[in-house]
N, C-alpha and C positions, 0 to 999 in steps of 0.2 A: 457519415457525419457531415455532409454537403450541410449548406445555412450555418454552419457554426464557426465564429469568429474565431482564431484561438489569441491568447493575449500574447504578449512581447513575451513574456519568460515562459511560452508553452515547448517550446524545441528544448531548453536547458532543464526545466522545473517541473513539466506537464502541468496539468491541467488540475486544480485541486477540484474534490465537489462542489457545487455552487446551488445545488436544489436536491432537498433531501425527496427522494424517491425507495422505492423497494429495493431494489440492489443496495441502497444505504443501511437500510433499515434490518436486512440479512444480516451484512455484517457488522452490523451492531448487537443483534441477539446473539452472534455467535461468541462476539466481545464476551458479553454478557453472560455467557454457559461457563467458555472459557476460564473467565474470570474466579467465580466462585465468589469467596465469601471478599475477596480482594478488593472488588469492586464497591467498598466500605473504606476502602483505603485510599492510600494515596496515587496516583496516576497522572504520567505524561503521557501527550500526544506527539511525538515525536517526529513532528514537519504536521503541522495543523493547519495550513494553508489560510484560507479564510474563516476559519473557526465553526466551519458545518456540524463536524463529529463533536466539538467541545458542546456546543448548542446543545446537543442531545446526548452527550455523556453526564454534565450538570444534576438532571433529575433525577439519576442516580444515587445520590448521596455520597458519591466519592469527591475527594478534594481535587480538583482538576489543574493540571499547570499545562499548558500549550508551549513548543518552541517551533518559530518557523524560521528560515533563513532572508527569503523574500521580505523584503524591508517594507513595503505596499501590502502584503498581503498579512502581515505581520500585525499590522496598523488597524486592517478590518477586523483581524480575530479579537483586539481586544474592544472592540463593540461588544463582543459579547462574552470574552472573560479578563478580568484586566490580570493576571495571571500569566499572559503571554510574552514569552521573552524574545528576542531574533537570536539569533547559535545556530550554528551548523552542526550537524550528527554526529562528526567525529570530533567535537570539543563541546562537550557536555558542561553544561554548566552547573553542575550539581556534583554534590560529594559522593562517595559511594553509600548503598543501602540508603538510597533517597526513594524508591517509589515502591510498590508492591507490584504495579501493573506498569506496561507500556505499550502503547498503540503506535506502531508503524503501519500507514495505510497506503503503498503503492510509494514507497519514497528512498527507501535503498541502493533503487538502481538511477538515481539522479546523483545521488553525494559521489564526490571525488574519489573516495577510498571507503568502498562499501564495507573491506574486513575490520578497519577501525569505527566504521559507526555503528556493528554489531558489536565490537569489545566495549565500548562506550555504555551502551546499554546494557548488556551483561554486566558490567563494574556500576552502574549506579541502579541496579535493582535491588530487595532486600533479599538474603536467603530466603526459597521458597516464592521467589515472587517470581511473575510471568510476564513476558513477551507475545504478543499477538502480531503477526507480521507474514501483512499479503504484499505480494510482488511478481512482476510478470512472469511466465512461461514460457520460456523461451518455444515449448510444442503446440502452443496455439498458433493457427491457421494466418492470425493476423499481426502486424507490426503496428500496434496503437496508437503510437508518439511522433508517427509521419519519419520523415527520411530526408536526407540531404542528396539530392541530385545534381549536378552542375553548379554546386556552388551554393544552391538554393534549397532553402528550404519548404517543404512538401508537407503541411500538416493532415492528416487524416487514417484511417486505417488503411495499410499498406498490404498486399496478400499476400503469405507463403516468404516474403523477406529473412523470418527466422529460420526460417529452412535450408539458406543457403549457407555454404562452410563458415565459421565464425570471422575469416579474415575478410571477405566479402559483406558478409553482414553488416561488420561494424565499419566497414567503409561508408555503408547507406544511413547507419542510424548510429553515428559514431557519441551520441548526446546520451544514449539512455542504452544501460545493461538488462537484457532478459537472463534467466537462471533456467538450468535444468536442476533437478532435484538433486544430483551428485557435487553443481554448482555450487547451491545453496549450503547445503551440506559443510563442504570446505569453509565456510566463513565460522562455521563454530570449531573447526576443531583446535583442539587444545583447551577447550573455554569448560567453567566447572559449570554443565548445563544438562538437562534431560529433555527426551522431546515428548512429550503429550499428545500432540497432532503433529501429524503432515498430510495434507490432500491436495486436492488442484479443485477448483470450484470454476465454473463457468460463472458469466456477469449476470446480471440481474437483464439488460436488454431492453431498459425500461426508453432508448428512445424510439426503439422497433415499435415497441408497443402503443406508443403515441399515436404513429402514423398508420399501423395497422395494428388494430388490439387483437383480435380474433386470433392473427396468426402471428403474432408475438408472443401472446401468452400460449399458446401453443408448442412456440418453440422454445420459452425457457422452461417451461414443467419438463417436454422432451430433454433439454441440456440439464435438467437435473436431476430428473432417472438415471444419466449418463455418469453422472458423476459416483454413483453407487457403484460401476464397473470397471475394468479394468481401462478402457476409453477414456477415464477421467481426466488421462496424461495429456490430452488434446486442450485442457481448458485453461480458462484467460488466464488466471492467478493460482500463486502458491498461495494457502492458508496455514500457517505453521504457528503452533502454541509450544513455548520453549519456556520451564524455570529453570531456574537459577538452584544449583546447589547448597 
């Protein structure tokens, strides 16, 4: 990630999408499978950062509402849906059985109190409606969100950081929680939910491909053979499809 600026609220908030590419566009179609006939319905984006995914949820036909916390970046999403409110995850600004769908895209492990901004969402889906929510790996290879060394902060991808005992770990990257799939797990229990998916997906790797397409695209076709196999534990993100009872 060398040449890449990252903004003021990248260590607290990461980095939202800013240019829609094929890693976008994945999990969008997979929104979209997921989804079903729901995707007629109503749907938040729940931390919509600069309004990339609402951009291309829209054509859809579903009613879209965005919430972002970032006050700035709040401001650019509704360029393009005035629909966008600021809220933070664990104080939902909607009643219960307000949406059919929700979109958590890489934003769980930034909020304060991750098991309340999954109750949050479970309490304002409608019975039968679904959750879609990727979030890091704690078994991939890399630390994405950069790291705090000496006080300072390190923006870029970090090697093998998640690998070290969790009290070490979160001494480096004390801003952002990774999940193991028993992790993730724990945040629903008790909650009236079923799960549809759980898998680990590798990234899309679309700025490898920039710089070397040949052997970019080479190696995300490879990381997604991988993810057909037991290996799959290795990759960037949880993708989990979760409704509501």
């Amino acid at each position: 990630m060398s040449g890449i600026q990252p903004s003021p609220q990248a260590a607290e908030r990461g980095e939202p999408s800013y240019i829609w590419r094929a890693g976008q566009q994945r999990r969008l179609e997979m929104l979209k499978t997921a989804a079903g006939d729901r995707i007629q319905g109503r749907l938040l984006e729940n931390g919509c950062g600069v309004g990339l995914y609402l951009e291309h949820l829209f054509p859809l036909g579903c009613e879209v509402v965005g919430l972002e916390f970032e006050f700035q970046r709040a401001l650019e999403a509704k360029r393009v849906a005035d629909s966008v409110l600021g809220g933070a995850g664990e104080f939902l600004p909607f009643p219960e059985n307000s949406f059919d769908l929700i979109l958590s895209n890489e934003v769980i492990e930034h909020v304060v109190d991750d098991q309340k901004a999954i109750q949050e969402m479970v309490r304002t889906l409608v019975p039968g409606g679904r959750m879609i929510i990727f979030c890091p790996n704690r078994w991939y290879p890399f630390e994405t969100h950069g790291i705090y060394r000496r006080g300072k902060y390190h923006f870029g991808n970090k090697f093998l950081v998640n690998y070290l005992p969790k009290i070490l770990r979160n001494r480096l990257a004390p801003h952002v929680r990774v999940y193991s799939r028993r992790d993730l797990g724990e945040l629903f229990q008790g909650l009236p939910v079923k799960f549809i998916a759980q898998k680990v997906l590798f990234g899309g790797y679309d700025n490898i491909i920039g710089r070397f397409p040949k052997l970019g695209r080479w190696l995300r076709a490879f990381l997604y053979l991988i993810e057909k196999t037991p290996l799959q534990f290795l990759g960037l993100s949880h993708y989990w499809v979760v409704e509501k009872n």
